[in-house]
C-alpha positions in Angstrom: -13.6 -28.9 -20.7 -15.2 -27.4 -17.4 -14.9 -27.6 -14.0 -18.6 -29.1 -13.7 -17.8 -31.5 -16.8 -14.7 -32.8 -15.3 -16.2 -33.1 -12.1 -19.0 -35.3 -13.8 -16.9 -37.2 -16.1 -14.7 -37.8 -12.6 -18.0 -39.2 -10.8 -19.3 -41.4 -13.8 -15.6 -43.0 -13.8 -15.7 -43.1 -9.9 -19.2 -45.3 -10.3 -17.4 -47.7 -12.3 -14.7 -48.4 -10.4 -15.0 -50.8 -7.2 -14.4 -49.2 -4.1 -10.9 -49.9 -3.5 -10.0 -48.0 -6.4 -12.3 -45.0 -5.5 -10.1 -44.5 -2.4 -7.1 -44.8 -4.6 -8.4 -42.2 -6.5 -9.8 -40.0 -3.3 -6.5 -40.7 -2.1 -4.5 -39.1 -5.2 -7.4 -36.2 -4.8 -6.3 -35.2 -1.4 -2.1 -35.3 -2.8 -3.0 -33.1 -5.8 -4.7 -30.7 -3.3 -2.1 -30.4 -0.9 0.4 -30.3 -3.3 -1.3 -27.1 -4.6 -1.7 -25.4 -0.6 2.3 -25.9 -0.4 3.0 -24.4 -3.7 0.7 -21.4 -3.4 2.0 -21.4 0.2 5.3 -21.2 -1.2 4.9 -18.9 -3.5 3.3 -16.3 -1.3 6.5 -16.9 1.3 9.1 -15.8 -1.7 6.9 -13.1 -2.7 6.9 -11.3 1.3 10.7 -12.1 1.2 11.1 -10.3 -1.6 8.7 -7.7 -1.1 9.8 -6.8 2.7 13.4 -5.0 2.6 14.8 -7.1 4.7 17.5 -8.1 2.5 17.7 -4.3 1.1 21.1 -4.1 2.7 22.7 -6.7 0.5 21.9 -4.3 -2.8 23.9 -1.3 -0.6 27.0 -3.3 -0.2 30.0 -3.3 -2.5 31.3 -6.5 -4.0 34.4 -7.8 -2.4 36.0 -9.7 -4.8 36.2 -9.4 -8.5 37.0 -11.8 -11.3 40.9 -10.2 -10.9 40.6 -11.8 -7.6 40.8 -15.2 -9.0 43.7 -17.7 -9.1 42.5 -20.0 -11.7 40.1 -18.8 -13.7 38.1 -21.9 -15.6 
């Protein structure tokens, strides 16, 4: 389905619906599009982290402890 046929078939539902309910559903709208600004938000913060070296030091270190290190080992 398209964009323009959902946001028809959307509208023609909306029509039938008394008002109270179309703010429900303007209400549930507004979620679903905030919801989608946090996660592309999000998703552009982990790509800069991981994109900007400044954590490059951590792949230079050597490990300090090894499996051998262990006391129990489960």
């Amino acid at each position: 389905m398209s964009r323009t046929e959902i946001i028809e078939k959307t509208v023609n539902a909306l029509n039938k619906l008394p008002e109270s309910m179309g703010e429900e559903v303007a209400d549930f709208a507004d979620f679903m599009v905030k919801k989608t600004e946090e996660q592309f938000m999000q998703s552009g913060i982990q790509h800069s982290i991981e994109n900007s070296g400044a954590f490059a030091f951590i792949k230079d270190e050597e490990d300090l402890y090894s499996i051998d290190d262990l006391k129990e080992k489960f």
